[in-house]
SEDOPA-430246 format. One record per residue: x, y, z of N, C-alpha, C, CB in turn; residue in three letters. Coordinates in steps of 0.001 Angstrom, whole numbers, padded with zeros to 6 digits, always signed. Glycine has a CB too. Layout:
BEGIN
XYZXYZXYZXYZALA ...
END
This chain:
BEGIN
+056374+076895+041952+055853+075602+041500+056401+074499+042394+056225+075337+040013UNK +055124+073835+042781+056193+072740+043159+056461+071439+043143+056357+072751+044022UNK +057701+070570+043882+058476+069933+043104+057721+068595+043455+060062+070111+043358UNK +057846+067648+042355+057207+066113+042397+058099+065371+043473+057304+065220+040766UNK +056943+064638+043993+056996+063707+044999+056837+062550+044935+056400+063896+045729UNK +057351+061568+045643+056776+060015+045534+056354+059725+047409+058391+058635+044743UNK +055385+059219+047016+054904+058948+048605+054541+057391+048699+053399+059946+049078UNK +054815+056785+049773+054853+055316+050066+053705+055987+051409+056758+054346+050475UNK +052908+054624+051610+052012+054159+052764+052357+052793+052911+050439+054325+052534UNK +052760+052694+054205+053159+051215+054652+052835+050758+055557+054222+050918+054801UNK +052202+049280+055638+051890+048636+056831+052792+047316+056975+050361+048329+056852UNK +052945+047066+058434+053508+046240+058096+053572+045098+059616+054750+046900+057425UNK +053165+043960+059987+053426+043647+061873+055026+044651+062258+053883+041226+062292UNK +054614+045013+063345+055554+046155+064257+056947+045425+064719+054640+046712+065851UNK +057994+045587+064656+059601+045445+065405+060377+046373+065041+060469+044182+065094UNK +061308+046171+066121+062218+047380+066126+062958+047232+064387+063559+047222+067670UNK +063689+048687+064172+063888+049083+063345+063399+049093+062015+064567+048912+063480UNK +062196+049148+061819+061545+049520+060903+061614+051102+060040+060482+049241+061465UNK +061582+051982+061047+061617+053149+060644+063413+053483+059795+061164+054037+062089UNK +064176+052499+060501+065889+052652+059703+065757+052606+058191+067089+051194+060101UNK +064830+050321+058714+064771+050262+057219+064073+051089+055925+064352+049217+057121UNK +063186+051790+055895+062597+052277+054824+063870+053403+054660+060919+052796+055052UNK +063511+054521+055816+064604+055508+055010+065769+055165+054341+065141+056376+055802UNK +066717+054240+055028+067822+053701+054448+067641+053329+053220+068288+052745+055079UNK +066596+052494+052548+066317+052461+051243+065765+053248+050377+065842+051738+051109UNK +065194+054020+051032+065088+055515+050265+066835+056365+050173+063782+056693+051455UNK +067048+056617+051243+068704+057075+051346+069668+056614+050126+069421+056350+052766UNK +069363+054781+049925+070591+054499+049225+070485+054574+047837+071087+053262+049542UNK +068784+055409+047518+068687+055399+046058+068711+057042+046180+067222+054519+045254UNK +069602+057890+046898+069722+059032+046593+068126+059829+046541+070547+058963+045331UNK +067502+059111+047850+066434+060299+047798+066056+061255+049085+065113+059644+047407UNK +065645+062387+049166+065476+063020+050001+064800+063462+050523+065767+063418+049988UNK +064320+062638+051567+062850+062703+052301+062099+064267+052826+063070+061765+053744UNK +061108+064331+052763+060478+065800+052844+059782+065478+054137+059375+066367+051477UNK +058911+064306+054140+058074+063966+055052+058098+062733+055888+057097+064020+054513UNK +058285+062230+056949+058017+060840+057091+057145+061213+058523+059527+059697+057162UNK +056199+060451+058394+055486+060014+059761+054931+058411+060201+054216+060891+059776UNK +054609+058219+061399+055027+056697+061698+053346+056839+062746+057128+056304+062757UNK +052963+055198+063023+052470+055473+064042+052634+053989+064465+051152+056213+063991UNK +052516+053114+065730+052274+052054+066033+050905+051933+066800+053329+051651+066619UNK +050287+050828+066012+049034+050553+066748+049560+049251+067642+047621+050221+065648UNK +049557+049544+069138+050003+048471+069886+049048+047275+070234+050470+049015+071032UNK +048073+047352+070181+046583+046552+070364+046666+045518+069209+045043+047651+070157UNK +046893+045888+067761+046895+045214+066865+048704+044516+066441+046116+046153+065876UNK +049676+045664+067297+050875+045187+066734+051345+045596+065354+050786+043885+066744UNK +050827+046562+064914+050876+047073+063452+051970+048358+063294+049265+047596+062996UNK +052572+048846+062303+053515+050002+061869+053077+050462+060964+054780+049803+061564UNK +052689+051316+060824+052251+052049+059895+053102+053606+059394+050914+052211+060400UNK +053270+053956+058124+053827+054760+057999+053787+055518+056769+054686+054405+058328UNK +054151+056916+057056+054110+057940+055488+055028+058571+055234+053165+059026+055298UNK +056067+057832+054163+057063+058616+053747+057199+059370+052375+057998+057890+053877UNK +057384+060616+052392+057306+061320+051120+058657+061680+050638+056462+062550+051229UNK +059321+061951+049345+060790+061946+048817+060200+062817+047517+061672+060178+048477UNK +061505+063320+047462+061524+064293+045979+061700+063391+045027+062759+065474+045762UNK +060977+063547+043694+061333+062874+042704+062515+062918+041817+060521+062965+042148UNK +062721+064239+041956+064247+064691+041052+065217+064167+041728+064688+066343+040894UNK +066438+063493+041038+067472+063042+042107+067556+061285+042185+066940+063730+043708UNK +066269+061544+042260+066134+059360+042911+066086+058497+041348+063767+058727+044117UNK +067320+057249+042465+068207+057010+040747+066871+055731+040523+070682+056113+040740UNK +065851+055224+040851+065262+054751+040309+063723+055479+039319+065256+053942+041209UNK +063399+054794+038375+062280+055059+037830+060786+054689+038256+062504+054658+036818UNK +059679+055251+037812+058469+054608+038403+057989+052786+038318+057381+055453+037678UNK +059142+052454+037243+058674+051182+037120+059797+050355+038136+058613+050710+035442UNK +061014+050810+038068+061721+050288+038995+061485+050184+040494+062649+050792+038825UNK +060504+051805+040975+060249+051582+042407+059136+050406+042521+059740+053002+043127UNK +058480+050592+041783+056967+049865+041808+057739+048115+042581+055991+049706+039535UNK +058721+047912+041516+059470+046489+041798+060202+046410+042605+060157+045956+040950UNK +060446+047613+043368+061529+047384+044391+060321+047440+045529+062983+048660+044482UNK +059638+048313+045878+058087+048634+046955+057691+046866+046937+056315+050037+045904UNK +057393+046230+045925+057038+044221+045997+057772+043854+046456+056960+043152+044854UNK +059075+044205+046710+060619+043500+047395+060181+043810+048775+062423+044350+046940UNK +060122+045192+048973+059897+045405+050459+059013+044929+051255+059737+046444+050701UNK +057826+044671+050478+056227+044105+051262+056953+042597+051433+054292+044107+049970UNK +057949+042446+050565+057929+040612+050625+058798+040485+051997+058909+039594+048988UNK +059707+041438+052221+060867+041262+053469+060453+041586+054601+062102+042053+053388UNK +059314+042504+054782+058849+042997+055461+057226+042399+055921+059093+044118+054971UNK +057193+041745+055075+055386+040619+055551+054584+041961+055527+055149+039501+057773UNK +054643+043008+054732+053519+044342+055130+052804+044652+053687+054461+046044+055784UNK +052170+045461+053805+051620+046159+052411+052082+047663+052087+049967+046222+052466UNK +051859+047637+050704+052183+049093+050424+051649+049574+049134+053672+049330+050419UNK +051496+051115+049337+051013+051796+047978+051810+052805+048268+049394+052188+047649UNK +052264+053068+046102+053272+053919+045832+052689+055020+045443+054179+053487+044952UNK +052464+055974+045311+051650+057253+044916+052907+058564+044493+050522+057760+046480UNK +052209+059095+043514+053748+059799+042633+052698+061025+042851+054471+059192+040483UNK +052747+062992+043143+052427+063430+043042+052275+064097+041541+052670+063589+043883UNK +052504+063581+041262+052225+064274+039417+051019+063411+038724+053926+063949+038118UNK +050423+062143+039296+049668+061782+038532+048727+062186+039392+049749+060560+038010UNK +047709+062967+038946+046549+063492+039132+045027+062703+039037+046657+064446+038291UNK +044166+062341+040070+043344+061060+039636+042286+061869+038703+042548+060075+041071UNK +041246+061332+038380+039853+061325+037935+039137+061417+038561+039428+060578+037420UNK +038085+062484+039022+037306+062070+040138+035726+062534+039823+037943+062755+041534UNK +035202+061623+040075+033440+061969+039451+033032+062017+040448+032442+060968+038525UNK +032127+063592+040528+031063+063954+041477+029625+063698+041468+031096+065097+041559UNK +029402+063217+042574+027931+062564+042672+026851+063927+043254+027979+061017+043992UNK +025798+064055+042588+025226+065010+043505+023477+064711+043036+025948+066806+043205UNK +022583+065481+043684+021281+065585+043814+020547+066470+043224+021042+065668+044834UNK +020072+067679+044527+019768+068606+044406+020757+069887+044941+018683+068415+044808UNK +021200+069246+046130+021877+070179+046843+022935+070893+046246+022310+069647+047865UNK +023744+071994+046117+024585+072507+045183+025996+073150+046211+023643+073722+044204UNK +025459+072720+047355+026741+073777+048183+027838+072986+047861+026693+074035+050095UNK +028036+071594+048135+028988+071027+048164+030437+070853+047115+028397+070194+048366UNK +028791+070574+045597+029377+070739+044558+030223+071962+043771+028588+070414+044056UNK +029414+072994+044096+030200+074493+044194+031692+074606+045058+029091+075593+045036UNK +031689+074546+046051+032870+074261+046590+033959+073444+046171+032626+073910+047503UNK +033482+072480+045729+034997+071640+045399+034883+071671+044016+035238+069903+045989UNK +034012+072197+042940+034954+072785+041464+035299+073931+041778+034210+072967+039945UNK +035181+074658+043119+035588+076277+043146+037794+075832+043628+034165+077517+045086UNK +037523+075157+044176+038612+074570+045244+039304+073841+044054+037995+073444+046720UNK +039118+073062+042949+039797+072192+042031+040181+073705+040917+038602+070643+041319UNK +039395+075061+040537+039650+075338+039823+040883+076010+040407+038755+075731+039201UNK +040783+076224+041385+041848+077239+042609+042861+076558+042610+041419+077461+044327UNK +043279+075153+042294+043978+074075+042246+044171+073801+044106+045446+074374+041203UNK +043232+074020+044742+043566+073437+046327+043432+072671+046216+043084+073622+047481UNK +042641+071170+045395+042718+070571+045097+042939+069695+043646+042286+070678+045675UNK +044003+068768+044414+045178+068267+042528+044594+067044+042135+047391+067733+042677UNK +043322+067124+041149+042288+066222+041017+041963+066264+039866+041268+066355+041761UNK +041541+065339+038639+040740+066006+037354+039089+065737+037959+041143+065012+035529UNK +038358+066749+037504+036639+066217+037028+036260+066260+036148+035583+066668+037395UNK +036421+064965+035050+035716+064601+034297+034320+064646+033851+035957+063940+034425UNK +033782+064403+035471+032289+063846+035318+031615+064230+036163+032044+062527+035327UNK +030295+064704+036179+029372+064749+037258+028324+063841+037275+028844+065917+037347UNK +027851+063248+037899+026886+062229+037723+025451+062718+039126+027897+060451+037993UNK +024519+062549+038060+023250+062882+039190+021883+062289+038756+022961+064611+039362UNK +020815+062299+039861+019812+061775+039798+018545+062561+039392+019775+061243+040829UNK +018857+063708+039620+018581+065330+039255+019090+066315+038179+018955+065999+040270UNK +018617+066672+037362+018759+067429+036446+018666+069203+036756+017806+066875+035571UNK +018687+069209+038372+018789+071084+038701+020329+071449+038745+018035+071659+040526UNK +021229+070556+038735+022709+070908+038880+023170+071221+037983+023511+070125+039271UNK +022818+070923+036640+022799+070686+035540+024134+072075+034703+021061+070665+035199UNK +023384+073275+035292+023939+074584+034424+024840+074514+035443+023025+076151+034092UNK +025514+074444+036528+026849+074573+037392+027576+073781+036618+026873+074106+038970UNK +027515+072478+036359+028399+071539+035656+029160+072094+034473+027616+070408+035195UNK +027515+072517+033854+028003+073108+032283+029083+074708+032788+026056+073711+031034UNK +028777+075098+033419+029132+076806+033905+030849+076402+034130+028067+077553+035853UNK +031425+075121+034761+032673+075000+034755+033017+073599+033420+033106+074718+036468UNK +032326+073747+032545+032927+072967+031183+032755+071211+032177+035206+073686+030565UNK +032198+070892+032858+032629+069451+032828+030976+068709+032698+033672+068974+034456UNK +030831+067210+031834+030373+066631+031371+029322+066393+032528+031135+065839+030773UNK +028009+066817+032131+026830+066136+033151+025764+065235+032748+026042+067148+033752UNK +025583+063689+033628+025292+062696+033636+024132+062982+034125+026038+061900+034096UNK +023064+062486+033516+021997+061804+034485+020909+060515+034401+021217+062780+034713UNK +021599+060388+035672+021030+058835+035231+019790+059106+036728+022662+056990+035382UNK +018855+058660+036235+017736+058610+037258+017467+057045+037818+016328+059223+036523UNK +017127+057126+039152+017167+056295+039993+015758+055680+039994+017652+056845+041167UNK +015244+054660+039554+013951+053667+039764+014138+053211+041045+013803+052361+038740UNK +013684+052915+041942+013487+052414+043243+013432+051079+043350+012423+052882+043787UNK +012674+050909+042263+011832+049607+042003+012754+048416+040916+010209+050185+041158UNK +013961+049449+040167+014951+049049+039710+016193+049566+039643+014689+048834+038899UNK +016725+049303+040704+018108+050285+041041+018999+049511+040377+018641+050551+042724UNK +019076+048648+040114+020594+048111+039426+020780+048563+037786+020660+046185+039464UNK +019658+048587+037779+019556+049576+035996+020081+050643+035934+018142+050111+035383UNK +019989+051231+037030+021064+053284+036908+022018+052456+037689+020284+055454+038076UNK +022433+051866+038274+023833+051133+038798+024818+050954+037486+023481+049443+039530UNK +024487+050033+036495+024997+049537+035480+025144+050605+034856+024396+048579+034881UNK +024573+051390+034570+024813+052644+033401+025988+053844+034504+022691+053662+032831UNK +025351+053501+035562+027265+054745+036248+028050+054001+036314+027584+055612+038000UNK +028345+052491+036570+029555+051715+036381+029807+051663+035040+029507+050385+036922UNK +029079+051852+033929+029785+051909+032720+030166+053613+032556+028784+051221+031433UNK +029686+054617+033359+030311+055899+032798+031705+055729+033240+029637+057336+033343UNK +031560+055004+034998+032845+055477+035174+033988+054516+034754+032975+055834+036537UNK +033590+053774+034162+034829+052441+033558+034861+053805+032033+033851+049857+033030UNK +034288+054353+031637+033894+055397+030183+035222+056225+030672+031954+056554+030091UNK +034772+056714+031695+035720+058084+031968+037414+058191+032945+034580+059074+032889UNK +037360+056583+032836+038508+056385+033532+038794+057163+035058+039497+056758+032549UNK +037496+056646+035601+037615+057181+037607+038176+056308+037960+036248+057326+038791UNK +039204+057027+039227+039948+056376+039856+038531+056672+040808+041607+056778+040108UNK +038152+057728+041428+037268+058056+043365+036205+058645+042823+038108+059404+044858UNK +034936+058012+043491+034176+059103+043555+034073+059916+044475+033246+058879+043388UNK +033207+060719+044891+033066+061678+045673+031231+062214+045738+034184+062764+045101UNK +030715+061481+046943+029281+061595+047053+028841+063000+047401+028772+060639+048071UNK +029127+064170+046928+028592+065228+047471+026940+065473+047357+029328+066253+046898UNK +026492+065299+048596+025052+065142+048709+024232+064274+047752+024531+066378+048637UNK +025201+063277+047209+024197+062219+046620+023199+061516+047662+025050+061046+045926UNK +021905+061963+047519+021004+061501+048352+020387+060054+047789+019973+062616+048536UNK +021372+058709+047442+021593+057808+047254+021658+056541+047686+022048+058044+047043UNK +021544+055682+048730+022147+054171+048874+022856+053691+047762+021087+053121+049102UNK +024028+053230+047596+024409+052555+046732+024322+051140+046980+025483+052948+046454UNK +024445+050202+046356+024184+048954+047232+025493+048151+047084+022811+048035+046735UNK +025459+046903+047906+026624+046054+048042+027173+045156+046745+026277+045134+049159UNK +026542+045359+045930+027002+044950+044464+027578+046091+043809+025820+044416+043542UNK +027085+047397+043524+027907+048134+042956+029058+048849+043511+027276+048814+042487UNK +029438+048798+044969+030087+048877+045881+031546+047430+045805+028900+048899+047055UNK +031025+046430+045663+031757+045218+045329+032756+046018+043722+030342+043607+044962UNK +031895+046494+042740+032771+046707+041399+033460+048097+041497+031798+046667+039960UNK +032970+049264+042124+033750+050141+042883+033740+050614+044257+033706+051013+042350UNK +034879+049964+044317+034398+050408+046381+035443+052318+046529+035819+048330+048280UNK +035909+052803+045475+036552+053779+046209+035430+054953+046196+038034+054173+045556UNK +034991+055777+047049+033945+056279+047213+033916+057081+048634+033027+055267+047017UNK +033976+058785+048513+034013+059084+050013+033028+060267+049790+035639+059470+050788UNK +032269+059658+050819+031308+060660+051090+031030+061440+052361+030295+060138+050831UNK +029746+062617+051778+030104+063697+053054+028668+063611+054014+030416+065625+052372UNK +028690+062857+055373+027136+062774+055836+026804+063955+056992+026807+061131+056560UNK +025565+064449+056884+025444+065809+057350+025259+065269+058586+024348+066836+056763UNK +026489+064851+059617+025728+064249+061221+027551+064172+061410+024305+062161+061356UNK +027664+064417+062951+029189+064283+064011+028787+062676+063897+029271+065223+066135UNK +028997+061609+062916+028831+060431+063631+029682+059559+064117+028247+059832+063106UNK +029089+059072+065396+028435+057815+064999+026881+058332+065111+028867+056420+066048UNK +026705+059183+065787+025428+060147+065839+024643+060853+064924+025663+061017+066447UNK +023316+060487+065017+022371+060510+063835+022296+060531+062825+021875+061016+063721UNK +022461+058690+062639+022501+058256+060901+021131+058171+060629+023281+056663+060409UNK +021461+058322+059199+020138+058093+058329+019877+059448+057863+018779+057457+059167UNK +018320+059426+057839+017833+061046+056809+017465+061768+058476+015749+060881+055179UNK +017438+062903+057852+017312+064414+058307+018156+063854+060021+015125+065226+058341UNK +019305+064318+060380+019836+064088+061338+019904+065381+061633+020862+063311+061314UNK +019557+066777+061303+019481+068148+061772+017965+067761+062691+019418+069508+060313UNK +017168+067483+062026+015932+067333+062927+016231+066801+064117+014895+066520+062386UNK +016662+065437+064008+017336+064296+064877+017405+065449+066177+019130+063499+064171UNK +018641+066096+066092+019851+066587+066897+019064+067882+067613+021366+067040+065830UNK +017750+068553+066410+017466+069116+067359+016063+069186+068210+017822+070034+066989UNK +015709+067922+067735+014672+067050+069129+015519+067053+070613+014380+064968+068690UNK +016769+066320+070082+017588+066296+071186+018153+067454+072623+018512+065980+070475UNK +018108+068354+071472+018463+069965+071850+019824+069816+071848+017898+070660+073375UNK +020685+069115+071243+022310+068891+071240+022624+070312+071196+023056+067954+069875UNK +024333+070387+071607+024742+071985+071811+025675+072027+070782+025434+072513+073342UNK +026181+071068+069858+027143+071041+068875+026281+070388+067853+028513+070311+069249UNK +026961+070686+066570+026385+070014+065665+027884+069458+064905+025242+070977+064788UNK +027494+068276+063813+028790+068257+063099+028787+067873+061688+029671+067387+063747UNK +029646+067658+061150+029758+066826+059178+030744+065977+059323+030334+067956+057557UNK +030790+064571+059028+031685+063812+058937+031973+063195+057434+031406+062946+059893UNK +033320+063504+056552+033796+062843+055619+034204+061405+056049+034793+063587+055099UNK +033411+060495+055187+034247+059117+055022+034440+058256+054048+033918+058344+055720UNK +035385+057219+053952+034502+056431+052877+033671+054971+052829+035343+056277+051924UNK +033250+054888+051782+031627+054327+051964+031968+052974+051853+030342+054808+050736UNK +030974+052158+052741+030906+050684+052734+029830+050030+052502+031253+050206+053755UNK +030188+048719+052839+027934+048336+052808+026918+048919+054247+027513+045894+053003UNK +027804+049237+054733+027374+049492+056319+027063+051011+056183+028722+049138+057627UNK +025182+051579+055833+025427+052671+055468+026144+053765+056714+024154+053030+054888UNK +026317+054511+056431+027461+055676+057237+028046+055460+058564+026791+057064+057518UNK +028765+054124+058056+029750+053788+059042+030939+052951+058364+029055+052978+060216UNK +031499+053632+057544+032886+053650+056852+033721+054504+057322+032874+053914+055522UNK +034731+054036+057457+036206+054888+058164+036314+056389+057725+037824+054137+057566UNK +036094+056693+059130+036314+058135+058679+037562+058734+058571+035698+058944+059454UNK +037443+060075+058040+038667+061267+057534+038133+062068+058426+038794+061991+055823UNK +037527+062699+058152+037262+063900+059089+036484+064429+059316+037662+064685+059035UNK +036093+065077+060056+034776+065764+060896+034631+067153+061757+034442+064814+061915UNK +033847+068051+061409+033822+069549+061690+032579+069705+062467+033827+070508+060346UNK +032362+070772+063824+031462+070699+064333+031015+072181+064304+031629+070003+065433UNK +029864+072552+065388+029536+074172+065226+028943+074082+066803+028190+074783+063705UNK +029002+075190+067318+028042+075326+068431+026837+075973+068290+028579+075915+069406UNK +025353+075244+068897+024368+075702+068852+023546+075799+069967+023954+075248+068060UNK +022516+076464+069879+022103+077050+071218+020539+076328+071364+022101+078958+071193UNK +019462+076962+072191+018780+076734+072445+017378+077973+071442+019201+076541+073811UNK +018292+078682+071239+017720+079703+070433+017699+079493+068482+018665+081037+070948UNK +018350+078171+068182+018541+078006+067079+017380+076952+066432+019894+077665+067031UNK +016638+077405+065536+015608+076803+064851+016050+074849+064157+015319+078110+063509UNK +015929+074645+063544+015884+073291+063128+016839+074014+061439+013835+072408+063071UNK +015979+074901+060881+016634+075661+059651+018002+076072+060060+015791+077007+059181UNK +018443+076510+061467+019900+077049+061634+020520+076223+061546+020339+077668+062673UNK +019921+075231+062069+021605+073726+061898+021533+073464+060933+021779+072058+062643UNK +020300+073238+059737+020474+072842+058378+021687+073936+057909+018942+072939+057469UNK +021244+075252+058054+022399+076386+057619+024076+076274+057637+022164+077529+058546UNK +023919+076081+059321+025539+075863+059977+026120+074173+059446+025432+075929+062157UNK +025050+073799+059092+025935+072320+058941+026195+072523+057437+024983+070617+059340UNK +025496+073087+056276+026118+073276+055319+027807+074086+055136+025126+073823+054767UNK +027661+074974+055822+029116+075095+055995+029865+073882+056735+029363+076371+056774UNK +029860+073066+057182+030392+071870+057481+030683+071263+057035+030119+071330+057878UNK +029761+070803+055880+030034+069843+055118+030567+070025+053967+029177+069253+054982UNK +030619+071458+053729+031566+071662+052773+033214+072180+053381+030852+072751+051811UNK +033697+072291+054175+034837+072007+055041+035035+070736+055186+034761+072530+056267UNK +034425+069899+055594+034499+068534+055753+035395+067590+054837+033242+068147+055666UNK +034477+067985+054007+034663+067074+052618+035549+067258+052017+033821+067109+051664UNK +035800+069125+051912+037159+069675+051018+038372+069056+051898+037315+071651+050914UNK +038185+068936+052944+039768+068569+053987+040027+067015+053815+039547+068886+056051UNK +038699+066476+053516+039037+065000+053651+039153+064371+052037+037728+064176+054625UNK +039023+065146+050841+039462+064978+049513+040800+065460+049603+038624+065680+048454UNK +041047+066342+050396+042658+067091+049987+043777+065890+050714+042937+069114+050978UNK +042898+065344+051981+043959+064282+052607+043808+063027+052102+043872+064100+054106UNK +043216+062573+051117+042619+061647+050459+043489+061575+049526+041333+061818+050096UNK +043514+062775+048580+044472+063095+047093+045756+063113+047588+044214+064656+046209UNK +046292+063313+048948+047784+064047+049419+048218+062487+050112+047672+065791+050854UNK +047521+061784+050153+048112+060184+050511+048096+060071+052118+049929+059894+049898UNK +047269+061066+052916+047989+061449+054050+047044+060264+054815+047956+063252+054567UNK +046005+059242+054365+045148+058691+054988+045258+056945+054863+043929+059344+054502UNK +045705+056482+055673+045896+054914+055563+044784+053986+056666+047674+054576+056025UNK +043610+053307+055310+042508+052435+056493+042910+051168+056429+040759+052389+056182UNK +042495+050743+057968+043227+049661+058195+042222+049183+059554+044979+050017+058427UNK +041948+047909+059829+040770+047375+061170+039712+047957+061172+041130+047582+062661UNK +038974+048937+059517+037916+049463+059790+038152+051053+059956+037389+048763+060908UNK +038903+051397+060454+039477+052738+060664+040533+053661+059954+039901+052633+061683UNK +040906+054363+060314+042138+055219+059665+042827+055633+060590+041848+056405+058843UNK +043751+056146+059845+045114+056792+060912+045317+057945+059700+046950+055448+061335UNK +045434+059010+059927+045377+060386+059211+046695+061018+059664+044006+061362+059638UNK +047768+061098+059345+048585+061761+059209+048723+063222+058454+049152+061000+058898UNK +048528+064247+059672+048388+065913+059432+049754+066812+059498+047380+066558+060658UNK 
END
């Protein structure tokens, strides 16, 4: 079994000894670091960093760090989030028709590879329907008017204020969300079937193989108003040939995107991902 953690993400403008100060204040409350990684962005002048500590041992409490982490952002002019591995978020899955994705990550949550609750599934489609029920979790459907999208907007912002989500998770929600319901929850990472910055929008397998591209890819990110160009996590590719139909990359990229997505929820849940100028810095 293993042992609880507290993990800090810190930004902060860059000078020397930065990296002293945090450990040292981790050090002097008797804690014992497992993980730390650092990076400097020199262009921007920024420090960024991921330090992880055992929870057993460290003479402060969760409410005490919380107040000591506001001390540090204040001495330090930086930001920070405290993340405790024992609290486990909420996470509602978005889906369609497609089922690979969704299969995979309740197969992966029941496996505990990923340390997540699912509460909720939410869809626009009613074929997912018996998978949801098949692993006991609650299925939503709210159908999408075109002609009135803020009406199924309002009814998933009230499930998920209902079900207490911290993230969603767009697995093949074949969706736009728009910049208002995005404004009331922006945490949201989704999985787009394209290596991008390369072929956004719908059917980017077709796209790629007009092109005759020799790779294909899946990129996890999360979502902004700018459709699929939110900071990415991560991205998986395949090699393809000249002999491969338009159906083979649909094939090979489904395995993609379910790699994709599972790696970039697990570094998502594990704190290992800090966005910042639009981008991320992923600490592996």
């Amino acid at each position: 079994m293993s042992l609880k953690t507290v993990i800090l993400q810190f930004i902060c403008p860059d000078k020397p000894g930065l990296v002293s100060d945090l450990a040292s204040w981790i050090a002097s409350k008797n804690g014992n670091i497992r993980h730390a990684d650092h990076h400097t962005d020199a262009d921007a002048k920024l420090f960024l960093s991921r330090i992880e500590w055992d929870l057993d041992g460290f003479l402060l409490n969760k409410n005490e760090m919380i107040a000591e982490v506001i001390l540090l952002e204040e001495q330090l002019s930086g930001k920070a989030v405290l993340s405790f591995s024992d609290d486990l978020p909420n996470v509602a899955i978005f889906v369609s028709k497609q089922s690979h994705c969704l299969v995979d990550l309740l197969w992966r949550v029941k496996a505990r590879e990923l340390c997540m609750n699912v509460p909720l599934i939410i869809s626009n489609h009613s074929d997912l329907e018996e998978i949801a029920l098949g692993f006991g979790i609650p299925f939503k459907l709210i159908q999408v008017d075109k002609n009135n999208k803020s009406d199924s907007e309002s009814k998933i912002l009230d499930l998920l204020n209902e079900y207490k989500i911290d993230l969603g998770v767009l697995a093949k929600y074949m969706q736009i969300l728009s910049s208002s319901f995005l404004e009331k929850f922006p945490h949201l990472i989704n999985i787009h079937h394209s290596f991008l910055p390369a072929f956004k929008g719908a059917q980017p397998y077709h796209q790629a193989w007009e092109r005759g591209v020799k790779l294909i890819g899946a990129t996890a990110h999360y979502v902004t108003k700018d459709l699929d160009a939110g900071p990415i996590i991560e991205q998986t590719i395949s090699n393809v040939s000249h002999r491969d139909e338009v159906s083979d990359l649909i094939r090979k990229g489904r395995d993609l995107e379910r790699v994709a997505l599972a790696r970039a929820l697990r570094l998502h849940l594990k704190r290992q991902v800090i966005v910042y100028r639009g981008r991320t810095a992923v600490f592996i």
